[in-house]
N, C-alpha and C positions, 0 to 999 in steps of 0.2 A: 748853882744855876749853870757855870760854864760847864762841870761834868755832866750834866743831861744833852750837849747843842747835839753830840752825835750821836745818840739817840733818837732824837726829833728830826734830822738831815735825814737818818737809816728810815725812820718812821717813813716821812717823806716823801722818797725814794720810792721805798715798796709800795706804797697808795700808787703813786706815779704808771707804776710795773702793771699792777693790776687790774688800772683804771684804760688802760690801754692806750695813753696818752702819747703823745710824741715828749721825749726827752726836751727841759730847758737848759738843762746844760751840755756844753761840748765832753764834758770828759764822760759823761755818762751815757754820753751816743759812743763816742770812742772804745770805752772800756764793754759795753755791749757788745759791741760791732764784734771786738775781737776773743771775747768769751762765743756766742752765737759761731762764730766762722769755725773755730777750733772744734766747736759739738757738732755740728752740722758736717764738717771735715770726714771727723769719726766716721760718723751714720753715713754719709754719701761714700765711704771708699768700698764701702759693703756692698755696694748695689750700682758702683757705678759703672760696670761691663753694660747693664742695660739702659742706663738714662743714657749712656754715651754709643749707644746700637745705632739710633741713626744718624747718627755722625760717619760711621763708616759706610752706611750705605748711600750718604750724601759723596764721601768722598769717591769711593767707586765709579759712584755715575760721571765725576767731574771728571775721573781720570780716561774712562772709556770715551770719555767725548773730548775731552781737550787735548789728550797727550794720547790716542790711539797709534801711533808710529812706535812708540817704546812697549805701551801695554799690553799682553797678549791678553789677560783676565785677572779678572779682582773676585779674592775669594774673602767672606767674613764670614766669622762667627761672632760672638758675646767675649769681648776683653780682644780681639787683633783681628789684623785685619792683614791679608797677604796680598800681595800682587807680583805675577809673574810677567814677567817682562822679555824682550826682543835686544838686552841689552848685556853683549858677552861677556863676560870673565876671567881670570887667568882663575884657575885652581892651582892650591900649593900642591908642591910634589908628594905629598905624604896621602893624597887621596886622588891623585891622576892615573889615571886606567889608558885608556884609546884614546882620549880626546886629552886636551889640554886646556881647554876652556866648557864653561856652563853658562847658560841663561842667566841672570842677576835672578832673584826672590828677594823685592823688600815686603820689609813688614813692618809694623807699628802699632803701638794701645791706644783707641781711640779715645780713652781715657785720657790720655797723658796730657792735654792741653785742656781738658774739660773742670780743673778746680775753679774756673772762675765763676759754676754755678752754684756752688755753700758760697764765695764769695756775696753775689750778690743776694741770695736768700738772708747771708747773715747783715747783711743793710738794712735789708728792708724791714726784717725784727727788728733791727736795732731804734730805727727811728718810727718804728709803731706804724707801719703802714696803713692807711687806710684799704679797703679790697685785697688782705692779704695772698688771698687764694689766686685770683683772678691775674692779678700782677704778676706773680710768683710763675704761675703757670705759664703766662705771656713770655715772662724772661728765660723760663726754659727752653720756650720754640726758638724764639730770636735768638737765643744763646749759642744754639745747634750750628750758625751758619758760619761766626769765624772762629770754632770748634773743627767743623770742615774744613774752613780756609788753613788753619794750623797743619791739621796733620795731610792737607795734599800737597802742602809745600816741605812736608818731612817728608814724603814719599817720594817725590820729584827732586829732594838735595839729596837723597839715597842714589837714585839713578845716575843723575850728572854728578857725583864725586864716583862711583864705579867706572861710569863709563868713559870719563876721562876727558879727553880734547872735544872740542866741538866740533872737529870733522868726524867723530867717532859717532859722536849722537846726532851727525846732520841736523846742525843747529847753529846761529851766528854768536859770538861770544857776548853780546848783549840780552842773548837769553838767559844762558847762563848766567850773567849778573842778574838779571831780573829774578831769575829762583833762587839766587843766594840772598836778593830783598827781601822777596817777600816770604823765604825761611823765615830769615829774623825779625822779621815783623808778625809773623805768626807765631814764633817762642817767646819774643821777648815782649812785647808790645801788647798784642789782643788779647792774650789768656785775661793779660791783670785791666787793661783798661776796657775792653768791652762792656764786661759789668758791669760797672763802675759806672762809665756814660750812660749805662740803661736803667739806673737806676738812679742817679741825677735826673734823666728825662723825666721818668714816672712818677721821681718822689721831690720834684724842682720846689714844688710848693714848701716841706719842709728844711730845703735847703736853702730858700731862699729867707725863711723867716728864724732859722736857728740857729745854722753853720753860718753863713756869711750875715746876717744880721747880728748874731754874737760876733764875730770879729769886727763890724763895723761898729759894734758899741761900742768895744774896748775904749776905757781914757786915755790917752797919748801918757807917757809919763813922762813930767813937767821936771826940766834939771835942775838940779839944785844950785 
């Protein structure tokens, strides 16, 4: 009888999968979560120059209107995005001609802060969404914005680490820290947690009756 239990748990399980039910236990929302995230990783590196296209053309606009004093024009294609700028340069002597300095050219993969969307697609399978489509799609729009907010704050620590002192970029030194914040708050911070909150929002119901309901059952263990 005890060699059939995991059999009958596997049986279980699978009904579970197919019944399209929300997970009752944590390890099998977990162990989903990060099978899902790993496949969906795969399939989105393929394609993601375009789920992440307008990200750069979100971030263009913010640059032509916010930071227009450094910006001369933002060029994009599929997979980077360039921007040339009003902000000088030294060139090394092994490629100095007449001049001794050039305009800054940053550039960036709009891609590169964009994993937090297999992130939260791989949630929302995980714990059996109900309106998968609908959700999903939702979290893509929404996703777009601190997508953008990442990479105009890489474009904007590319300039002010070239351009050097703040009387160079006519700028007060409290600028400059403020774009070295909200760099690291667009690398480190938003990619992984923006998801993550948007899919706590949308999917609160099954996190309130599974994730935190399961831990709130836990028994205390009683010392001996």
């Amino acid at each position: 009888m005890g060699a059939r239990q995991p059999d009958v748990a596997f049986d279980s399980s699978m009904k579970q999968f197919l019944s399209w039910k929300p997970p009752t236990s944590l390890w099998v929302f977990f162990a989903s979560a990060i099978g899902w995230f790993l496949l969906i990783t795969l399939l989105w590196m393929q394609v993601s120059k375009w789920t992440s296209y307008p990200v750069g053309t979100l971030t263009g606009v913010a640059l032509e209107s916010g930071a227009s004093y450094w910006v001369r024009s933002v060029h994009h294609v599929p997979g980077n995005i360039e921007v040339e700028t009003r902000i000088e340069v030294a060139l090394p002597d092994a490629v100095k001609k007449q001049k001794g300095t050039a305009e800054l050219v940053a550039q960036a993969d709009p891609a590169h802060y964009g994993y937090g969307l297999p992130l939260f697609l791989a949630l929302l399978l995980a714990s059996r969404s109900q309106r998968l489509l609908k959700r999903a799609l939702a979290g893509y729009f929404v996703l777009l914005l601190p997508q953008a907010f990442s990479l105009t704050f890489e474009i904007l620590r590319q300039i002010t680490v070239a351009g050097g002192r703040p009387g160079v970029l006519h700028v007060d030194q409290w600028q400059i820290e403020g774009i070295a914040l909200g760099y690291q708050v667009g690398s480190l911070l938003l990619p992984t947690l923006a998801p993550v909150a948007l899919w706590l929002y949308l999917d609160r119901t099954f996190f309130e009756s599974v994730i935190l309901g399961g831990w709130l059952r836990r028994e205390p263990v009683n010392p001996s």
